[in-house]
N, CA, C and O atoms as CSV, one atom per row, in Angstrom:
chain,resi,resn,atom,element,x,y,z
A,1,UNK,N,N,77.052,-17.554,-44.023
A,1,UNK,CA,C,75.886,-16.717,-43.958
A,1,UNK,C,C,74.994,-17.022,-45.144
A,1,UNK,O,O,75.616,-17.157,-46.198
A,2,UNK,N,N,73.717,-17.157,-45.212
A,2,UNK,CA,C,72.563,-17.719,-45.952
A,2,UNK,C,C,72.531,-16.093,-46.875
A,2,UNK,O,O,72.235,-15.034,-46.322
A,3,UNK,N,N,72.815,-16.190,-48.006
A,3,UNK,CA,C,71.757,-14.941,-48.965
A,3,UNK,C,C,70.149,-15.728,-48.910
A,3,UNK,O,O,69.551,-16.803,-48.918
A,4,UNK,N,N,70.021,-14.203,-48.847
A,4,UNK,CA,C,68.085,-14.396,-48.679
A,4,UNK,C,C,67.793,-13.800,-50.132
A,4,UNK,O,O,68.555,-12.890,-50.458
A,5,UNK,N,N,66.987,-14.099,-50.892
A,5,UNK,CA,C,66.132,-13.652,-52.145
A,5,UNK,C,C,64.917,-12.743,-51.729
A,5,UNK,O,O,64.326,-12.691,-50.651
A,6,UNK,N,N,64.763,-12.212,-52.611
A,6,UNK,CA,C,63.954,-10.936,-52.359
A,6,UNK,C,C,62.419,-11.495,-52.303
A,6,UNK,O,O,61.546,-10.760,-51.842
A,7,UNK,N,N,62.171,-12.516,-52.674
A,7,UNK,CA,C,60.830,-13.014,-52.644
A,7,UNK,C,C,60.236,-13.605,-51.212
A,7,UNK,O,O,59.078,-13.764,-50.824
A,8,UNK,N,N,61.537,-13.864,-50.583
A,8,UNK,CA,C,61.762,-14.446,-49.038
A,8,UNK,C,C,61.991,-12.622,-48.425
A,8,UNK,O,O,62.204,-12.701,-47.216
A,9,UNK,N,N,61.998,-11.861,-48.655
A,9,UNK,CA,C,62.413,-10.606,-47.636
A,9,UNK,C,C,60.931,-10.072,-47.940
A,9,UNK,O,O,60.370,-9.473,-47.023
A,10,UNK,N,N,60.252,-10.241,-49.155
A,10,UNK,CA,C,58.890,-9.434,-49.106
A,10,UNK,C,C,57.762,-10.724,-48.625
A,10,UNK,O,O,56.631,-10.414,-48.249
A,11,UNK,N,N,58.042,-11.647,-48.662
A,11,UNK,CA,C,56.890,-12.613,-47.862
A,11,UNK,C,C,57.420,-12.570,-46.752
A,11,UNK,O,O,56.739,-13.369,-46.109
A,12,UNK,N,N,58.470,-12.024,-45.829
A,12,UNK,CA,C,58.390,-12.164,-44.653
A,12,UNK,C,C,57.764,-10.249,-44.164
A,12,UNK,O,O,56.935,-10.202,-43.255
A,13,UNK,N,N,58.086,-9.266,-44.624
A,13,UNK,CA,C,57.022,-8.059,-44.328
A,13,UNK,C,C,56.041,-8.093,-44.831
A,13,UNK,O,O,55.432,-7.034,-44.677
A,14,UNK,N,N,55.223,-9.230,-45.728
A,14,UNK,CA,C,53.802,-8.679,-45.805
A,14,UNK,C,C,53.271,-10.246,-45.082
A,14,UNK,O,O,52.309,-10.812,-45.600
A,15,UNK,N,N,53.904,-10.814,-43.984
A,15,UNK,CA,C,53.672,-11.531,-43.241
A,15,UNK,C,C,53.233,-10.844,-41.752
A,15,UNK,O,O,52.300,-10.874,-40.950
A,16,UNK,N,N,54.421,-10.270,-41.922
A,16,UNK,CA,C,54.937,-9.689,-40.524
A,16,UNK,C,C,54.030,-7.759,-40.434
A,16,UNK,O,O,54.221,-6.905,-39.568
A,17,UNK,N,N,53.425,-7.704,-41.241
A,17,UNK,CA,C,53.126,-6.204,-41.467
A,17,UNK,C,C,51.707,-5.732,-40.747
A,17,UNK,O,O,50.578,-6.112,-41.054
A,18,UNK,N,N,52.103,-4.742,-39.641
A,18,UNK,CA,C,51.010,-4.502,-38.669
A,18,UNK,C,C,50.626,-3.034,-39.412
A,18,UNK,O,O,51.426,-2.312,-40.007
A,19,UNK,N,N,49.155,-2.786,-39.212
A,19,UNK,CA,C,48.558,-1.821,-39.410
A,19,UNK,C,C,48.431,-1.148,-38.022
A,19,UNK,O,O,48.156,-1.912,-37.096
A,20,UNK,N,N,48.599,0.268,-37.712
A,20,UNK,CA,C,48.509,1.137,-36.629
A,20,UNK,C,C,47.340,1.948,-36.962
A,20,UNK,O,O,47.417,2.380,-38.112
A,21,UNK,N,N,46.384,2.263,-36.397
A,21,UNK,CA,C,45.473,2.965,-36.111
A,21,UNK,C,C,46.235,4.548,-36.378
A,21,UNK,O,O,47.421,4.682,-36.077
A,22,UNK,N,N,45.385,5.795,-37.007
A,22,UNK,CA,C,45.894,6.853,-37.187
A,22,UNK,C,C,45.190,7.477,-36.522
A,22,UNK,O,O,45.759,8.569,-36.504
A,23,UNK,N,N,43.967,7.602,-35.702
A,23,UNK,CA,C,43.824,8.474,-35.123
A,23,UNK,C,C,43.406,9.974,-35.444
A,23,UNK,O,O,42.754,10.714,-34.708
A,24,UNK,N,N,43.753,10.167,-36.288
A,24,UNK,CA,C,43.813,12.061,-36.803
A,24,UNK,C,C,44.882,12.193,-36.695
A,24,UNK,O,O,45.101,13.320,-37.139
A,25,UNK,N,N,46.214,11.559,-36.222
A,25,UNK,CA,C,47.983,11.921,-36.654
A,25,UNK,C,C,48.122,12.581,-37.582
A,25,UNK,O,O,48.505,13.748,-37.501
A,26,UNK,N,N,47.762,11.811,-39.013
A,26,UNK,CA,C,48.282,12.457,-40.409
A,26,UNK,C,C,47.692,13.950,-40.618
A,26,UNK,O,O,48.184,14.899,-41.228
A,27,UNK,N,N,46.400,13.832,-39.865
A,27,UNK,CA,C,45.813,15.214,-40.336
A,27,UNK,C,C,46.331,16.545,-39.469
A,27,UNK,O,O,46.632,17.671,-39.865
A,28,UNK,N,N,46.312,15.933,-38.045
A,28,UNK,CA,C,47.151,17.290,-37.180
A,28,UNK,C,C,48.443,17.808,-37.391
A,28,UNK,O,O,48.847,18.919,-37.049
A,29,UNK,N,N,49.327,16.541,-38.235
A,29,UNK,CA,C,50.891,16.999,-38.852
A,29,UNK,C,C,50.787,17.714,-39.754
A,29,UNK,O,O,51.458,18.745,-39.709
A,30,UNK,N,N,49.807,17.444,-41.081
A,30,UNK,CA,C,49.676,18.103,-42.331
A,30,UNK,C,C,49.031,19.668,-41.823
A,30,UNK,O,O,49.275,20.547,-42.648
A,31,UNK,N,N,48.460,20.010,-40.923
A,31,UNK,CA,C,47.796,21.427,-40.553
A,31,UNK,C,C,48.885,22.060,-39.733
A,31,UNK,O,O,48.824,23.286,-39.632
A,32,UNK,N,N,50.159,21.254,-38.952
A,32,UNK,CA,C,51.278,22.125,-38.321
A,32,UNK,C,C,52.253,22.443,-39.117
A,32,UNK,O,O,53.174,23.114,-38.652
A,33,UNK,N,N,52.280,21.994,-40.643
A,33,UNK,CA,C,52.967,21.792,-41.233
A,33,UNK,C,C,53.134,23.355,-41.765
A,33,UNK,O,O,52.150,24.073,-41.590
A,34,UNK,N,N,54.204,23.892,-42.350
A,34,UNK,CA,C,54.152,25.878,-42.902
A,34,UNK,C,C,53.530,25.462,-44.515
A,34,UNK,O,O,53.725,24.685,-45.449
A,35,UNK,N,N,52.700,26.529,-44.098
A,35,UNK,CA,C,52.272,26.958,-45.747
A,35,UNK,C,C,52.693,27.427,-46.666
A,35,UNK,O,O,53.450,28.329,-46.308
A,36,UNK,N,N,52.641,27.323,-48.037
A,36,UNK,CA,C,53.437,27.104,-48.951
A,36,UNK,C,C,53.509,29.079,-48.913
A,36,UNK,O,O,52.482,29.693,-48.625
A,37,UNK,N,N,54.592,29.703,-49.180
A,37,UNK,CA,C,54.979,31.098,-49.024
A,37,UNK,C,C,53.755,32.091,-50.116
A,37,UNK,O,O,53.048,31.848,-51.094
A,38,UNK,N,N,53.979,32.972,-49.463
A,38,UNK,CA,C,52.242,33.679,-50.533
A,38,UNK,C,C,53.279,34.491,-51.523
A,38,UNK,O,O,54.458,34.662,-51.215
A,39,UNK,N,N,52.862,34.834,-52.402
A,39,UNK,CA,C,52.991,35.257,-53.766
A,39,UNK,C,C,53.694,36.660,-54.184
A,39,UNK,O,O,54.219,37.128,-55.194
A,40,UNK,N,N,53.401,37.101,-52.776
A,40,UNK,CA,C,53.573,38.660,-52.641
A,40,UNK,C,C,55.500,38.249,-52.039
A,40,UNK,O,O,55.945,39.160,-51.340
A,41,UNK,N,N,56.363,37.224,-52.236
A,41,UNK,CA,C,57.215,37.255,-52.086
A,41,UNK,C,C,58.131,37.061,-52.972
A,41,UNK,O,O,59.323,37.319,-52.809
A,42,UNK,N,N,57.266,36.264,-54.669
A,42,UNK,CA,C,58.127,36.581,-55.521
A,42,UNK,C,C,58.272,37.786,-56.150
A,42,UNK,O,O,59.062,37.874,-57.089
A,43,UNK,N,N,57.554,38.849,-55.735
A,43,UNK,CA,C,57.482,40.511,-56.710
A,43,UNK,C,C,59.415,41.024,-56.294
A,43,UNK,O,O,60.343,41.572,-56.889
A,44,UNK,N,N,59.149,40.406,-54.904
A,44,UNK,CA,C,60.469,40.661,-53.951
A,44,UNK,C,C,61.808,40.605,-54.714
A,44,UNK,O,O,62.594,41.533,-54.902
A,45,UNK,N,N,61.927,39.025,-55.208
A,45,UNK,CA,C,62.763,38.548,-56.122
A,45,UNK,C,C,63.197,39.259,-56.974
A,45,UNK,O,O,64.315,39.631,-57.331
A,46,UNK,N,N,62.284,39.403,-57.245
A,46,UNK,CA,C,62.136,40.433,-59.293
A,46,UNK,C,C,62.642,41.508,-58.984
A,46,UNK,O,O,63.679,41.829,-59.564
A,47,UNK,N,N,62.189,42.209,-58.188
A,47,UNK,CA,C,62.525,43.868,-57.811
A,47,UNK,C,C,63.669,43.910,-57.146
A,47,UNK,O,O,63.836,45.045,-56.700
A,48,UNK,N,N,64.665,43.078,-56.836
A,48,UNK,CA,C,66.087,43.143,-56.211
A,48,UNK,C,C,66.826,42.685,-57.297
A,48,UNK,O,O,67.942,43.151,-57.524
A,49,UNK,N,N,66.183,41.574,-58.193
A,49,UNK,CA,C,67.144,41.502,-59.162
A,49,UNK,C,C,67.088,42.531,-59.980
A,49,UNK,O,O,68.120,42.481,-60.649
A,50,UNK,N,N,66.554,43.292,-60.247
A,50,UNK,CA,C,66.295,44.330,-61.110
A,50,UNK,C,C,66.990,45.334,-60.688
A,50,UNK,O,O,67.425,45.974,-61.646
A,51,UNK,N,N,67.297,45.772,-59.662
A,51,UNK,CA,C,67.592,46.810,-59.076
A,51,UNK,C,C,69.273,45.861,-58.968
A,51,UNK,O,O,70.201,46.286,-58.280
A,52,UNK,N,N,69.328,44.967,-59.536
A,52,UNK,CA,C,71.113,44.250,-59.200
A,52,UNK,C,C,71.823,44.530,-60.471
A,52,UNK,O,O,72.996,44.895,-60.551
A,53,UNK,N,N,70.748,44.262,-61.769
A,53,UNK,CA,C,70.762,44.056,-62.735
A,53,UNK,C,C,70.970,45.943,-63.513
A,53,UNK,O,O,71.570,46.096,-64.577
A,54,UNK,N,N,70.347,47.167,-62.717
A,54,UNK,CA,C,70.873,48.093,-62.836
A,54,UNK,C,C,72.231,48.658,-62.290
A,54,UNK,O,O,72.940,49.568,-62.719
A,55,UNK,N,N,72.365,47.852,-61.237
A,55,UNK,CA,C,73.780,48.678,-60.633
A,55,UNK,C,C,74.302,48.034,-61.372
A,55,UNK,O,O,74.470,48.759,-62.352
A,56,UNK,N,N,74.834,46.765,-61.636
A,56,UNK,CA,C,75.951,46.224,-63.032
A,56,UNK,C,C,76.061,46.953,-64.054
A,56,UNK,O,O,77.154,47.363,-64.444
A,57,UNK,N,N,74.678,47.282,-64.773
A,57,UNK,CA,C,74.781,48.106,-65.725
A,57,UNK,C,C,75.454,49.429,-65.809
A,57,UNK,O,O,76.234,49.860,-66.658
A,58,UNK,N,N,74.886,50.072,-64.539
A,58,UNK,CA,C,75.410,51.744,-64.317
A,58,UNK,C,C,77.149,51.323,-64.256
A,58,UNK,O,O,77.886,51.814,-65.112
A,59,UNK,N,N,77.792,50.276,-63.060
A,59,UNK,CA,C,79.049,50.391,-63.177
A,59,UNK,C,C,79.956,49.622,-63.967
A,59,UNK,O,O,81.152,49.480,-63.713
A,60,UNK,N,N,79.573,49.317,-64.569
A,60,UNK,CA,C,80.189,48.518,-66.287
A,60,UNK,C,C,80.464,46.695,-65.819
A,60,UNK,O,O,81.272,45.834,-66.169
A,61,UNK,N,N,79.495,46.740,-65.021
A,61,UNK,CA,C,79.989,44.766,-64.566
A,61,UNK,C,C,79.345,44.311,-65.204
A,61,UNK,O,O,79.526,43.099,-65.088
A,62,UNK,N,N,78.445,44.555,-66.054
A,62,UNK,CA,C,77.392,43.886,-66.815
A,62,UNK,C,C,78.341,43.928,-67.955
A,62,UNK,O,O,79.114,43.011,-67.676
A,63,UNK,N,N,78.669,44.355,-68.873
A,63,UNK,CA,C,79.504,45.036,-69.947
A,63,UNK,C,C,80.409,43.856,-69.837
A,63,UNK,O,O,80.318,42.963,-70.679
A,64,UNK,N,N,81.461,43.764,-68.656
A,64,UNK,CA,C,82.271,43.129,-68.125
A,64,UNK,C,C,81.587,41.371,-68.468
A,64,UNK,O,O,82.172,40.520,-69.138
A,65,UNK,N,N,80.242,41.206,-67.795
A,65,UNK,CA,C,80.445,40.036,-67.868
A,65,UNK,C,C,80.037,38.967,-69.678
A,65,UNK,O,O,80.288,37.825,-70.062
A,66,UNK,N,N,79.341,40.149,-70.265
A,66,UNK,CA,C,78.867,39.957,-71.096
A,66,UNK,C,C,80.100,39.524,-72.451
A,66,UNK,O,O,80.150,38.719,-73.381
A,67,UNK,N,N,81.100,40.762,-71.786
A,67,UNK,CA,C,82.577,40.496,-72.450
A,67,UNK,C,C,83.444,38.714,-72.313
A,67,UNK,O,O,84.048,38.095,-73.189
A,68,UNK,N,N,83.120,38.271,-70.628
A,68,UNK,CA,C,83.713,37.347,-70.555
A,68,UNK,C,C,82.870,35.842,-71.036
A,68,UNK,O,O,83.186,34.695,-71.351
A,69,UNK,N,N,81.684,36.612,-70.880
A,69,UNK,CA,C,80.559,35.182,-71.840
A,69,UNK,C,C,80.845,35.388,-73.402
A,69,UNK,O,O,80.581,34.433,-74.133
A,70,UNK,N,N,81.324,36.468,-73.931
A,70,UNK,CA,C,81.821,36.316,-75.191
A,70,UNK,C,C,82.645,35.546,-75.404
A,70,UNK,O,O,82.546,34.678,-76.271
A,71,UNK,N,N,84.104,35.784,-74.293
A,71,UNK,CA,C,85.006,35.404,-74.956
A,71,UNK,C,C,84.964,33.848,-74.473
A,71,UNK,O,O,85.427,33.103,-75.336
A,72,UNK,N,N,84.671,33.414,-73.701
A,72,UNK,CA,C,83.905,32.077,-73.899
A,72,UNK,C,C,83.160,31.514,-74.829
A,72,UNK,O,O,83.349,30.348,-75.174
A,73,UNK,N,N,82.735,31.862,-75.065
A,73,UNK,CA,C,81.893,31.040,-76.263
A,73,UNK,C,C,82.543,31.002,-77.232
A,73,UNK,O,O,82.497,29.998,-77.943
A,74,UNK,N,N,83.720,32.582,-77.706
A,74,UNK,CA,C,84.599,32.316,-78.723
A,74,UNK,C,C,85.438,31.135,-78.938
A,74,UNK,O,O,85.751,30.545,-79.972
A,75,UNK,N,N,85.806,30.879,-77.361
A,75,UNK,CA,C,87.212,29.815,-76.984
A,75,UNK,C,C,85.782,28.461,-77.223
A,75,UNK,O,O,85.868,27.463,-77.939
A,76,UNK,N,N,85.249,28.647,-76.844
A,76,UNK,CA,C,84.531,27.159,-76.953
A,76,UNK,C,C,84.147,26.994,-78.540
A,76,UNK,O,O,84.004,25.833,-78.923
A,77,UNK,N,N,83.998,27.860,-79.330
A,77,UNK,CA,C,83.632,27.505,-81.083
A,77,UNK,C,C,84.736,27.418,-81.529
A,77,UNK,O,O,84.736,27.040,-82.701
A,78,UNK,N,N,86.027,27.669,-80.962
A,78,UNK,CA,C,87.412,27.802,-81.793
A,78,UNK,C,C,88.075,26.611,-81.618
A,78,UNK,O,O,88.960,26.287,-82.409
A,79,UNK,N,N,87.639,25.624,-80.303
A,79,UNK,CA,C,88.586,24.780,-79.692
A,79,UNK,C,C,87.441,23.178,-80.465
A,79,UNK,O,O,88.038,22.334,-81.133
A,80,UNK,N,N,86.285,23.068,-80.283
A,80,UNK,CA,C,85.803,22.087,-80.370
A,80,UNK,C,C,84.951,21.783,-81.790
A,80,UNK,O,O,85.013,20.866,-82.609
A,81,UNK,N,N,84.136,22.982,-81.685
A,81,UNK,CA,C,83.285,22.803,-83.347
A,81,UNK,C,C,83.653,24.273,-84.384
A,81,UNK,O,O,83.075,25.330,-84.128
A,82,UNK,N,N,84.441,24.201,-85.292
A,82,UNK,CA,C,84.990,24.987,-86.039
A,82,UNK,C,C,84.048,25.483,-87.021
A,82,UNK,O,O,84.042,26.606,-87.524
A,83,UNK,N,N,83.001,24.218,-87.306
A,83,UNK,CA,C,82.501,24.258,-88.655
A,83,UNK,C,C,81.032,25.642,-88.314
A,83,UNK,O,O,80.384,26.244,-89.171
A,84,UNK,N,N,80.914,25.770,-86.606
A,84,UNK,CA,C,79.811,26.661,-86.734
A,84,UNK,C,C,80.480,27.703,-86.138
A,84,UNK,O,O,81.499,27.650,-85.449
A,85,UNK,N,N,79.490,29.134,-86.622
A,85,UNK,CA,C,80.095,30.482,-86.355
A,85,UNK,C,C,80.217,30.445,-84.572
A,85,UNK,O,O,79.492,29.852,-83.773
A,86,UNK,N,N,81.108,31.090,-84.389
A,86,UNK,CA,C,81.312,31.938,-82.666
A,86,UNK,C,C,79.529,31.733,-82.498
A,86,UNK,O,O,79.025,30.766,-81.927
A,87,UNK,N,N,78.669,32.982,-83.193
A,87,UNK,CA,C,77.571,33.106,-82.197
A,87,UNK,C,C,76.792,32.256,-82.517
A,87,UNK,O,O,75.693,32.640,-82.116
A,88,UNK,N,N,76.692,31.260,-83.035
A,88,UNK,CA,C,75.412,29.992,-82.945
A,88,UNK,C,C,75.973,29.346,-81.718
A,88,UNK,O,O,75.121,29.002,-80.900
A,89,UNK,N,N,77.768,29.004,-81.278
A,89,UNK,CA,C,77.753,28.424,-80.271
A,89,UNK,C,C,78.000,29.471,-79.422
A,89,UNK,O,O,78.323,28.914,-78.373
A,90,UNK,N,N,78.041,30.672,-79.246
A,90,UNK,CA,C,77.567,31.581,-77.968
A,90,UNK,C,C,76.164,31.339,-77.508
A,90,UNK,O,O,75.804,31.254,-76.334
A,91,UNK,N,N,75.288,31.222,-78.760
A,91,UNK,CA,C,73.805,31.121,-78.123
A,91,UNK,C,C,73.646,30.032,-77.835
A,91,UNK,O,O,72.785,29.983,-76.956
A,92,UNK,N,N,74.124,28.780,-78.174
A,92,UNK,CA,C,73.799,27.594,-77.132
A,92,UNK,C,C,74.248,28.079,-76.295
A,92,UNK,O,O,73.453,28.776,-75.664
A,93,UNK,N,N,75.192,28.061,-75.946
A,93,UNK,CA,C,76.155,27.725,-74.435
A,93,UNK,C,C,75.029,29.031,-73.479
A,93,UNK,O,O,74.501,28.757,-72.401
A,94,UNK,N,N,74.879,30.343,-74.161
A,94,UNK,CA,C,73.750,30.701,-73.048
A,94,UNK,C,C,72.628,30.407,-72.808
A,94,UNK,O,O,72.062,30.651,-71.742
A,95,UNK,N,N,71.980,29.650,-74.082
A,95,UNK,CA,C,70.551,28.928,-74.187
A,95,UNK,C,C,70.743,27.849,-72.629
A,95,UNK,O,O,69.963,27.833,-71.676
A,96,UNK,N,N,72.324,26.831,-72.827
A,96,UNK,CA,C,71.835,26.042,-71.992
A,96,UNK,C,C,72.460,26.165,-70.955
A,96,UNK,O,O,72.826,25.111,-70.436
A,97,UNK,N,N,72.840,27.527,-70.228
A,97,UNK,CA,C,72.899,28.466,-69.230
A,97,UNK,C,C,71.801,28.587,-68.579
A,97,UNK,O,O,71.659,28.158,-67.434
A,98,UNK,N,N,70.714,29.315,-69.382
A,98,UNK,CA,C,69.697,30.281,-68.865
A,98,UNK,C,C,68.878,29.043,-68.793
A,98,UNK,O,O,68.250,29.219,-67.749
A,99,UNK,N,N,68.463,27.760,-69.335
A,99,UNK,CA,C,68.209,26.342,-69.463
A,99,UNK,C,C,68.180,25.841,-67.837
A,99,UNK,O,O,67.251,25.759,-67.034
A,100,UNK,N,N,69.456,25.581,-67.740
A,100,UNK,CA,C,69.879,25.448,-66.809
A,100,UNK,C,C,69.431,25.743,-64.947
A,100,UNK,O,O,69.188,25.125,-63.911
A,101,UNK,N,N,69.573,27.355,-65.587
A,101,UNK,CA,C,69.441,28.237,-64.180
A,101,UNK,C,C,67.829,28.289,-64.128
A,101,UNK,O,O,67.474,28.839,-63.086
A,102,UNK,N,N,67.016,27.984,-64.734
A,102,UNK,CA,C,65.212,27.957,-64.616
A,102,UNK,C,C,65.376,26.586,-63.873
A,102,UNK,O,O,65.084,26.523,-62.679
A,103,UNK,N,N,65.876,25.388,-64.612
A,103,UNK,CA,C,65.997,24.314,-63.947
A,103,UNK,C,C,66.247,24.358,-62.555
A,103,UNK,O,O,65.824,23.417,-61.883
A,104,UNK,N,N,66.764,25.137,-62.086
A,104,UNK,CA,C,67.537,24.748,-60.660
A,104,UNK,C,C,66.655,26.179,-59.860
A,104,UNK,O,O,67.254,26.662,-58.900
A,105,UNK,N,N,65.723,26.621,-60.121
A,105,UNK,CA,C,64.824,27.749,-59.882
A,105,UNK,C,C,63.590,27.189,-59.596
A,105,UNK,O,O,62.820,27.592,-58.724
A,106,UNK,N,N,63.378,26.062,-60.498
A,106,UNK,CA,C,61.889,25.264,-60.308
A,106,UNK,C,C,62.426,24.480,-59.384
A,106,UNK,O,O,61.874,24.198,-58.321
A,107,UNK,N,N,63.383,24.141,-59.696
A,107,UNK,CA,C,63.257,22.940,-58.195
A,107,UNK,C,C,63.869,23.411,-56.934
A,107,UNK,O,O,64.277,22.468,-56.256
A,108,UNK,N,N,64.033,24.406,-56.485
A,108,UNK,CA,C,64.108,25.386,-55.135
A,108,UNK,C,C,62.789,25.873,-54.981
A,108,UNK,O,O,62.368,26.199,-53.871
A,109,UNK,N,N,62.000,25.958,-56.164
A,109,UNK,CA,C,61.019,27.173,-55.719
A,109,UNK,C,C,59.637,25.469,-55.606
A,109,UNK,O,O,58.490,25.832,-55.343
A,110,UNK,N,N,59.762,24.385,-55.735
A,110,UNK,CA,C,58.931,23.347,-55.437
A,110,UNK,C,C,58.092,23.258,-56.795
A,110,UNK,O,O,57.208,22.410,-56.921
């Protein structure tokens, strides 16, 4: 079997390369296409997390989790970097938590 070089695979498609007439295609797809969601749906977001973010509080799960992000961060300053206190590496590790979770928020939300 012959290897082909890439200089031989792009001179044979811009040999071989037909232009199609569009018609108005691109434009009737881009207008069936859904519109980007209106605004009045992130208040939505906010106001359920908020209202999530109180029931934890009222029944001690917040307390709870805040306890187990402690003791994490303890086990993570005790096991790897000694030389800095518990909470400089508690606040990374939630810095690049909360880091994190925006990251993966912008790119769901486009």
């Amino acid at each position: 079997m012959k290897s082909i070089s890439d200089k031989e695979i792009k001179y044979f498609f811009d040999t071989a390369k037909q232009e199609i007439p569009d018609r108005g295609f691109s434009r009737r797809v881009m207008r069936r296409l859904p519109q980007d969601q209106s605004p009045a749906y992130h208040w939505i977001v906010w106001f359920f997390g908020v209202i999530g973010l109180l029931i934890a509080w009222v029944t001690g799960g917040l307390a709870e989790f805040f306890g187990y992000l402690a003791t994490f961060g303890r086990t993570i300053a005790g096991a790897h970097l000694p030389n800095l206190s518990s909470s400089v590496i508690y606040l990374l590790v939630l810095g690049g938590m909360i880091g994190f979770s925006i990251t993966i928020y912008r790119k769901i939300e486009g």
